[in-house]
C-alpha positions in Angstrom: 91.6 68.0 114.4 89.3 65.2 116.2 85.6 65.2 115.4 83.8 63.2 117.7 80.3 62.6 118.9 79.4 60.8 121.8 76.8 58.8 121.9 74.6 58.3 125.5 72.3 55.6 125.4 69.4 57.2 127.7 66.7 54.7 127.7 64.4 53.7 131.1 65.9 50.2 130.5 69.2 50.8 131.3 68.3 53.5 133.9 66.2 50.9 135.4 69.3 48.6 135.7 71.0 50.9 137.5 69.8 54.2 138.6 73.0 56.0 138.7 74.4 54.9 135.8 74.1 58.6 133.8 76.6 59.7 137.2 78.5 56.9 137.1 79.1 57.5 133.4 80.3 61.2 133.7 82.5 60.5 136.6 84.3 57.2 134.4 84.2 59.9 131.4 85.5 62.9 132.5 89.1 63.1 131.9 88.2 60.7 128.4 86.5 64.1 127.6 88.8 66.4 128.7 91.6 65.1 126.3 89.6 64.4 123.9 88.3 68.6 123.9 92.6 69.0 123.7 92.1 67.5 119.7 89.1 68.9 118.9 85.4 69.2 119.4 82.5 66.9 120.6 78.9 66.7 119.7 76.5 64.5 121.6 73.5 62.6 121.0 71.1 61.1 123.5 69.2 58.0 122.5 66.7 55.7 123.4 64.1 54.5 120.5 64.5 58.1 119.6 67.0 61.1 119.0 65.9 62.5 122.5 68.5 65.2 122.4 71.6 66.3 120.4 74.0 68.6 121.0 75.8 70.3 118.1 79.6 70.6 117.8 81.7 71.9 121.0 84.7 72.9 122.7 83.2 73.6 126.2 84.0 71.3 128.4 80.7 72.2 131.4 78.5 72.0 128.7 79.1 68.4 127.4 79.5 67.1 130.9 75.9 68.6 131.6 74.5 66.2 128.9 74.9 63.1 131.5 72.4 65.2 134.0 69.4 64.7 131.7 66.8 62.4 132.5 66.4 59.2 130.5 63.7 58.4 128.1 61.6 55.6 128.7 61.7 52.8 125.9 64.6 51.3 124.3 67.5 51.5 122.6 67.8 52.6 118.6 71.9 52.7 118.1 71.1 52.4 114.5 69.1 55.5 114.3 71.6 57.2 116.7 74.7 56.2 114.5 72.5 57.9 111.3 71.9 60.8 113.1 75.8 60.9 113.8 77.1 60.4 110.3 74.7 63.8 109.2 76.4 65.4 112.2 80.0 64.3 110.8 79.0 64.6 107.2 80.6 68.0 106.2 83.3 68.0 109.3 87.5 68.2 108.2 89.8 66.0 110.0 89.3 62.6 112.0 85.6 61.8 113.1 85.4 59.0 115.5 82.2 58.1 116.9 82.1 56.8 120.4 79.1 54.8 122.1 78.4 54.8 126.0 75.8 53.4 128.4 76.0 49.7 128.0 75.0 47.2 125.0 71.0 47.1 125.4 70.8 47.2 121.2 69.4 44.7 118.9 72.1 42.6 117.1 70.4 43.1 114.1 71.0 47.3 114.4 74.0 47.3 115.8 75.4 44.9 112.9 73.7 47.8 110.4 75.3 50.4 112.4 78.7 49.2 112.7 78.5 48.5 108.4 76.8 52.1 107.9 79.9 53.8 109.7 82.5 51.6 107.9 81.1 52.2 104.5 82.0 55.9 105.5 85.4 55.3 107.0 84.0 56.0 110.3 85.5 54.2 113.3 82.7 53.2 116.3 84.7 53.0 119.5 82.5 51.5 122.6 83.9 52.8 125.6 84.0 50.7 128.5 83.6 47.1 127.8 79.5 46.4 127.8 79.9 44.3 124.7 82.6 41.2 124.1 85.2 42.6 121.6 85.5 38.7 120.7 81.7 38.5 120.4 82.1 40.9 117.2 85.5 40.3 115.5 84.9 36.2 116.2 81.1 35.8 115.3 80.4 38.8 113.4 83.8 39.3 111.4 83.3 43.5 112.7 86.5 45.0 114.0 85.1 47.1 116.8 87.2 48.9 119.1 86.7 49.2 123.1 88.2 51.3 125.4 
């Protein structure tokens, strides 16, 4: 069984970018969801320079796709903070967790470096899905395998 927990990066800044980018992401997400609801369950955790919102554990399918209708936070982005917050979540969970980030690549190097190590030390893969970031970028300069999908 898949644990996973999606991570939406809700702050002004990237909202500010582009103002239907929260739609855009749960139209490009949908059927990524659906499947991934076939293995398992998904929890979700808003961000900006806080835990805005977190949703625990779930199967139903409405209810995570809701989660891209909130508004965002003004401020920032803390991935790190957001990755921490996902490890607790994961912490006592059987089977596979996987931890996916959305909403673009607005972090600080120096977080996202500590968040990437923090999940490794746990054997906890970060996927980025869609390709804000340069896999190269990470694997080349950074020596992190990070995947992107």
């Amino acid at each position: 069984m898949k644990n996973a927990v999606l991570l939406v990066q809700g702050s002004g800044q990237l909202a500010m970018k582009n103002p239907n980018i929260f739609q855009q992401m749960k139209e490009e997400h949908e059927d990524f969801l659906k499947d991934l609801l076939n293995e398992g369950e998904i929890a979700i955790i808003q961000f900006s320079h806080q835990i805005d919102e977190f949703f625990e554990f779930s199967s139903d399918y409405k209810e995570i796709l809701s989660t891209f209708d909130k508004k965002p936070s003004a401020g920032g982005s803390d991935i790190e903070l957001a990755v921490e917050k996902a490890l607790e979540m994961l912490k006592d969970r059987n089977g596979e967790k996987i931890i996916y980030i959305t909403g673009g690549c607005l972090y600080g190097l120096p977080l996202l470096k500590s968040a990437i190590e923090k999940a490794k030390d746990q054997n906890i893969e970060l996927i980025f899905l869609k390709d804000f970031i340069l896999q190269e970028f990470f694997e080349v300069k950074l020596g992190f395998p990070v995947s992107i999908l």
